[in-house]
C-alpha positions in Angstrom: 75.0 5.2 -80.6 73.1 2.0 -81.6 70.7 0.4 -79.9 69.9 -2.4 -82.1 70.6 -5.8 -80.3 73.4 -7.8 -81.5 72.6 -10.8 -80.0 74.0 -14.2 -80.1 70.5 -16.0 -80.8 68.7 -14.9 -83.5 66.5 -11.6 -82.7 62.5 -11.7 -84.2 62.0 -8.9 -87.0 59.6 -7.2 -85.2 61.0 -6.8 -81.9 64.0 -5.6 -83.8 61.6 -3.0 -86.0 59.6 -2.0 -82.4 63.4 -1.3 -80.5 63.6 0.8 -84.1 61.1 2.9 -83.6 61.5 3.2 -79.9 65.0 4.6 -81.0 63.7 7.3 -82.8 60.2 7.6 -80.9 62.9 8.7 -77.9 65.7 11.0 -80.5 62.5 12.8 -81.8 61.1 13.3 -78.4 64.5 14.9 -77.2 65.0 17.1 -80.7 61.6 17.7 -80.7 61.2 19.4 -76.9 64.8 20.6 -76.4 64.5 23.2 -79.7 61.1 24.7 -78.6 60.2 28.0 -77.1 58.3 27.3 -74.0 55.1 28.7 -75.4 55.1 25.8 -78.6 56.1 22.6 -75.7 52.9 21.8 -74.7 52.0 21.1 -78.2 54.8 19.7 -79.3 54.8 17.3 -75.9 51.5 16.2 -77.0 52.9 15.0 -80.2 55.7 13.4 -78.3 53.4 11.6 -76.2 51.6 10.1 -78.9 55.1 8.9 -81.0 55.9 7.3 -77.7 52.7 5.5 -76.6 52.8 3.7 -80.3 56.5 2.7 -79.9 55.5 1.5 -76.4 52.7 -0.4 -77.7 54.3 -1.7 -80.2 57.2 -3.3 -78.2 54.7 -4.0 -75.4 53.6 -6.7 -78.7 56.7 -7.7 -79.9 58.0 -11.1 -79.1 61.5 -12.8 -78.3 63.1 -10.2 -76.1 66.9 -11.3 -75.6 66.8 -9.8 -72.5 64.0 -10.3 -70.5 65.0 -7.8 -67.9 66.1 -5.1 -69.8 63.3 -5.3 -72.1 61.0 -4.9 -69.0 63.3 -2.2 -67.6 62.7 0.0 -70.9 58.9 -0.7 -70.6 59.0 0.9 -67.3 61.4 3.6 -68.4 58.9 4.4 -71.5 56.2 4.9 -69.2 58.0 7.2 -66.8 58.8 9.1 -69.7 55.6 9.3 -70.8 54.1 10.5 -67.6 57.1 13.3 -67.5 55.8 14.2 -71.2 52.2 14.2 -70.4 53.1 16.9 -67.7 55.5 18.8 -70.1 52.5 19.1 -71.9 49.7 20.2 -69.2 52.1 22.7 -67.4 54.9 23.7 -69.8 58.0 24.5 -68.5 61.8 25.4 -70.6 63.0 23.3 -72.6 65.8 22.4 -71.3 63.5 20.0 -68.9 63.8 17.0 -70.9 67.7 17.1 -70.1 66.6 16.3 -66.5 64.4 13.4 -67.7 64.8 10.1 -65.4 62.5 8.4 -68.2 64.7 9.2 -71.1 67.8 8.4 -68.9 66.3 5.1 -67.8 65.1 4.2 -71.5 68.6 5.2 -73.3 70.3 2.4 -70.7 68.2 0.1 -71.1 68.4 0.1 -74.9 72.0 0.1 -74.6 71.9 -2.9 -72.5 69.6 -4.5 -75.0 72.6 -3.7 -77.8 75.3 -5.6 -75.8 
């Protein structure tokens, strides 16, 4: 799937480097917490969080969203995910938790809607 806008007005470089790296801030989270035994996801949430706060940031800074609402949509999304991350990582839990995740959900729709 691609999530890199194709828009009809030119994009800005670095909102289309910052949806980039929110792409694969949000593939590593998944590969990254769904191949774990539950005793290594708290660590590996913790690095997840971090990969996710910088790609947040970063598109938090970009400029020239094409779509105003999605782009706020996927900030909100982001930081839902974040919070279900930062609890991955002070309680645990299986795995398979982050197939249940309304942030990631959220985050992979709006990315999609910034595409179209």
């Amino acid at each position: 799937m691609n999530f890199i806008p194709h828009s009809r007005r030119p994009v800005e470089p670095a909102y289309t480097d910052a949806l980039a790296e929110t792409r694969a801030a949000l593939a590593s989270t998944y590969e990254r917490l769904i191949n774990c035994s539950s005793r290594r996801l708290p660590g590996r949430a913790v690095g997840s969080l971090c990969e996710l706060q910088r790609a947040t940031d970063h598109l938090q800074l970009a400029t020239a969203a094409p779509n105003g609402r999605a782009h706020h949509d996927l900030l909100e999304a982001l930081h839902e995910l974040q919070e279900e991350v930062a609890d991955l990582a002070r309680r645990g839990g299986p795995s398979e938790t982050i197939l249940h995740s309304r942030g990631l959900g959220r985050a992979e729709r709006a990315l999609s809607r910034l595409a179209g």
